[in-house]
Phi, psi and omega in degrees: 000140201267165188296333171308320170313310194295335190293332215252114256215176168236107184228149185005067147084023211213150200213092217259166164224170180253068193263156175294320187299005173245001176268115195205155183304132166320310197291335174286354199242357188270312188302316220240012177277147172277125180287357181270321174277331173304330200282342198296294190326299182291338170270358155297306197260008178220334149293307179033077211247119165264023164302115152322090160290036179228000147242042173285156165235182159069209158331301204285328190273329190304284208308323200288310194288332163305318155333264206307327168320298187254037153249308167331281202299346145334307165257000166288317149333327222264113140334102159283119174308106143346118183276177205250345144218154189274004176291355212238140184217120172278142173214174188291148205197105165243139149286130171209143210229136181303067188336296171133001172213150167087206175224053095357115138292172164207136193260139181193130185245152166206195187270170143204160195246148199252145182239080188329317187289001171271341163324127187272195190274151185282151204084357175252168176347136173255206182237138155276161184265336145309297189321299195288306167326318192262000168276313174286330199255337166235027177057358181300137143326338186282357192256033163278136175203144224016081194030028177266163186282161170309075164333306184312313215268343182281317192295308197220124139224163170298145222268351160324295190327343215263331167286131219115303166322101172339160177253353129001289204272311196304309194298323168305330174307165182257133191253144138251118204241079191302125166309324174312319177281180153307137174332279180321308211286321177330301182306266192312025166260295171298322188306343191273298212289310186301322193272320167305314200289318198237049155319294198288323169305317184272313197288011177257004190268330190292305156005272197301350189258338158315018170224015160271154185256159210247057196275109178282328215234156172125179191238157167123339179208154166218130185295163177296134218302331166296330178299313191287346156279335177298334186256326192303313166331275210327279196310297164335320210261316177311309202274311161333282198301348179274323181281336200258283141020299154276345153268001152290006190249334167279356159263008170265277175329290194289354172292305160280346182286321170315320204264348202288305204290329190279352204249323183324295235254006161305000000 
């Protein structure tokens, strides 16, 4: 396999490269992010919020964005801390999970920090990709099997660890950010980083908003052109993974329908 081959990675539904141009410092990807698509963002995958965010308005929408702004700008003022080792790299992590009604899934990229010196040697045992999602995001056990240790749990945690963590040392770290993926997904990716770093902050903003009225309908605001591309991608990118989806599942079907038939006809 040529070194190029080697390069190219499978990330959310995506077929990526380990390129140097998508690796770059927290603190820099938090500076070239937009506050209006992060707050949309953090309010799908970390408020959860059952607010369009793209039709807030008003009071409500000034204030979420005044927040975000000047935590952004915060930490973009803020000197990012040398990391203290170069083994450790944050990447894109998607998940996915069960509501708990309807037939509905739910899908979630967040962060996780991958811990290179735990890479095993090429050719030996890879990680299955069910198996490492559910070892990073829910510390679980299962994907130990003939009494070997958890690879999975060795490899990846969640970027949850980071609360507590000077944001010095967080801004510092090294991020991988495929160009392959989507705006939004990009987006939820720092929003994970952004919401462990400012836990304490959005939540007295959540606090402060019960007493804002929420106007989704009316004249007076429209979101910004980047956000509203950033969802249009986003829903594109949805629609994608739902076809795909379904079509493993009609390739499960002709697959029974085959052994159903061969079974008939024994």
């Amino acid at each position: 396999m040529g070194s190029s081959e080697k390069d190219h990675i499978q990330c959310c539904f995506v077929e990526a490269k380990a390129t140097p141009e998508d690796i770059t410092c927290v603190h820099a990807a938090l500076a070239s992010i937009d506050p209006e698509a992060l707050l949309c963002v953090l309010m799908d995958t970390r408020l959860g919020w059952t607010v369009d965010p793209l039709r807030l308005q008003g009071a409500a929408k000034r204030h979420l964005i005044g927040k975000t702004a000047a935590m952004l700008g915060l930490m973009h003022d803020m000197e990012p801390a040398p990391m203290a080792s170069s083994d450790q790299i944050i990447v894109p992590i998607q998940s996915f999970g069960y509501p708990g009604r309807g037939c509905c899934i739910e899908r979630t990229i967040s962060a996780a920090i991958l811990d290179l010196s735990a890479v095993q040697e090429e050719g030996a045992t890879h990680l299955d990709y069910a198996a490492s999602t559910s070892a990073c995001l829910s510390g679980s056990s299962a994907a130990v099997g003939d009494g070997k240790r958890d690879i999975a749990h060795g490899l990846l945690s969640s970027a949850d660890a980071f609360i507590g963590t000077p944001w010095a040392d967080v801004l510092g770290y090294a991020i991988w950010l495929p160009y392959a993926l989507t705006d939004y997904e990009r987006i939820s990716v720092l929003a994970h980083l952004f919401w462990v770093m400012s836990f304490s902050g959005f939540a007295e903003s959540l606090f402060e908003m019960r007493t804002v009225s929420l106007r989704q309908h009316g004249r007076g605001g429209t979101p910004s052109a980047h956000a509203v591309r950033c969802y249009e991608e986003h829903h594109q990118k949805m629609e994608r993974v739902a076809c795909l989806l379904s079509h493993n599942g009609m390739v499960d079907a002709c697959n029974m329908a085959h052994c159903l038939k061969r079974t008939m006809a024994a």
